[in-house]
Every structure is written in structure tokens, then in C-alpha cells.
C-alpha positions in Angstrom: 5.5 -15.5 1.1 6.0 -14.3 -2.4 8.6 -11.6 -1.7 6.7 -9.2 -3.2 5.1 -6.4 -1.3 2.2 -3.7 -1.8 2.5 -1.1 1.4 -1.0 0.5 2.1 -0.3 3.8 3.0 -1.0 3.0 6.4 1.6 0.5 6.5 4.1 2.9 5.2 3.3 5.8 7.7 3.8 3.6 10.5 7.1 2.1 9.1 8.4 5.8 8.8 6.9 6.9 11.8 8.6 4.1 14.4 11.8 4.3 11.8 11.9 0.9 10.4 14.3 -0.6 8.0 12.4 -3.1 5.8 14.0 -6.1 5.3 15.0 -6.3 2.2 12.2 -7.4 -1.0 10.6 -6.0 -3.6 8.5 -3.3 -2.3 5.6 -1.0 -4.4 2.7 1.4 -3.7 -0.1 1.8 -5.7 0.0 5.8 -6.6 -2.8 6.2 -4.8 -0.6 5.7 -1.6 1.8 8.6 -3.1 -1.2 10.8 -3.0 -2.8 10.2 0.1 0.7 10.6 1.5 1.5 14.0 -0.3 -2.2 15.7 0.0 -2.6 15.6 3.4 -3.2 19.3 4.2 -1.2 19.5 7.4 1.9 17.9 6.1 4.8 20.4 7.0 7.7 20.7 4.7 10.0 18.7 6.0 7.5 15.8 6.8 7.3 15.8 2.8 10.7 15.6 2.4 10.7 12.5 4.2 8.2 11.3 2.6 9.5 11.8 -0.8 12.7 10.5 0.2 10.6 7.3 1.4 8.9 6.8 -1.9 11.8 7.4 -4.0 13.3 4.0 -3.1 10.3 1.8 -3.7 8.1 1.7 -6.8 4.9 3.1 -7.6 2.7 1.6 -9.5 -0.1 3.5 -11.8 -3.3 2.7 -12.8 -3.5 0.5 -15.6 -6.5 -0.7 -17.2 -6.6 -3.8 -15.8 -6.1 -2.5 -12.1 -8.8 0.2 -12.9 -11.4 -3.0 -14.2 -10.4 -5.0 -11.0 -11.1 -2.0 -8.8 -14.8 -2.0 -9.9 -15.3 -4.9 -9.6 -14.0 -4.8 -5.9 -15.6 -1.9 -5.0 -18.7 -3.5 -6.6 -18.7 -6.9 -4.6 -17.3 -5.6 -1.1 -18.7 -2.2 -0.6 -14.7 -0.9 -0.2 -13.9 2.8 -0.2 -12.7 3.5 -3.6 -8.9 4.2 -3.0 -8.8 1.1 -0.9 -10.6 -0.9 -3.9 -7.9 0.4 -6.2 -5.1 -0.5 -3.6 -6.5 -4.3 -3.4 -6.8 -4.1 -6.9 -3.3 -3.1 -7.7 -1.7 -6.1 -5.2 -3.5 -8.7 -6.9 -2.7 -7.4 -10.1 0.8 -7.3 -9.5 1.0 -10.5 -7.7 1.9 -9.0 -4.5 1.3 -9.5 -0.7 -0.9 -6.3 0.4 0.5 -5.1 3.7 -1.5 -3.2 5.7 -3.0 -2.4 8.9 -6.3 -1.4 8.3 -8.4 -4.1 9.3 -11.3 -3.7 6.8 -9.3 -3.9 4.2 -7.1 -6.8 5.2 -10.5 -8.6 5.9 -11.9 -7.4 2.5 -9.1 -8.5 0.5 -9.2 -11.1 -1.5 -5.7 -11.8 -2.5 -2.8 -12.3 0.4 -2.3 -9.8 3.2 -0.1 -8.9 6.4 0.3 -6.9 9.2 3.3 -4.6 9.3 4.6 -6.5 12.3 4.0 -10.2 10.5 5.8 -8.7 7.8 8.6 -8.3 10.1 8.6 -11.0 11.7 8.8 -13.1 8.2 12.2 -12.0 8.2 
């Protein structure tokens, strides 16, 4: 694969949550991970702090034009959820490898995708 790697925010919870240590690459989020992450309205102080420490070592990437045209047209020709549209949107712009495990997206996208665990076992 490209070594270049665009963790849905499902991807990443999952990865905190059974304590994995990626193998090293060149990781990103689109900053609409960073916000689903942060806004959710039961997240306990302490379970932000680990998420903040999480995201500080792996770039986030905002929403450029180009990723905000590509994320219509998505959302336009696959019927995605908007913040999933943007995510896809964001890998292929970036020319990265969109790892996630949500299944609808993974089979929506257009561009490359992995599992957490194929990700894993790449290394």
C-alpha cells in the first residue's frame, strides 16, 4: 500500500480503545474525525484527554476547496452521509488509504480502503 493513511473515526476509537500502537506511516484524519471525536456529549474529561493526546500526534487535515467539491460530488453519486462523504473525499484527495471499519463506507468508497486489522496485518 501507499503508506499513507486516513483513520475514519471509527478506526481510530477502536485503535485507542484495544490500545494499539500503529505501526509506523504517515497517518491523518480529516477534521471532521476531530469533531466527531470531541462532540460526543458523554465524553468524560479524561476520555478527552486521551483523545487529544491521540490526535496530537497524527495530522488533521481541513477542508479545502477541492475536498469540499469532491464531497458533493460523493454525496451526490452514492447517497453517503455527509461527514462520511467529506471523509472519502479527503483520502482521495490526499492520496491516502481510508481505514475504516464501517462497512458502508468501505463499500462506498471509491478510492483504496482497509480494515483496522488488514492494516495491521500489512505490517
Amino acid at each position: 500500500m501507499s503508506g499513507k493513511y486516513l483513520l475514519d473515526t471509527n478506526a481510530l476509537i477502536y485503535a485507542i480503545n484495544r490500545k494499539l500502537k500503529l505501526p509506523s506511516a504517515d497517518y491523518a484524519v480529516s477534521v471532521i474525525t476531530k469533531m466527531e471525536l470531541l462532540s460526543w456529549p458523554q465524553l468524560s474529561p479524561s476520555e478527552e484527554l486521551q483523545l487529544r493526546a491521540a490526535l496530537s500526534g497524527i495530522q488533521v487535515l481541513q477542508l479545502s476547496e477541492t475536498i469540499q467539491e469532491a464531497a458533493i460530488k460523493i454525496r451526490k453519486t452514492t447517497s453517503m452521509k455527509l461527514p462520511d462523504s467529506i471523509i472519502a473525499a479527503t483520502a482521495i484527495d490526499g492520496g491516502y488509504v481510508l481505514v475504516t471499519d464501517d462497512e458502508k463506507l468501505r463499500n462506498r468508497h471509491v478510492g483504496k480502503s482497509l480494515k483496522l486489522d488488514e492494516l495491521l496485518g500489512e505490517f
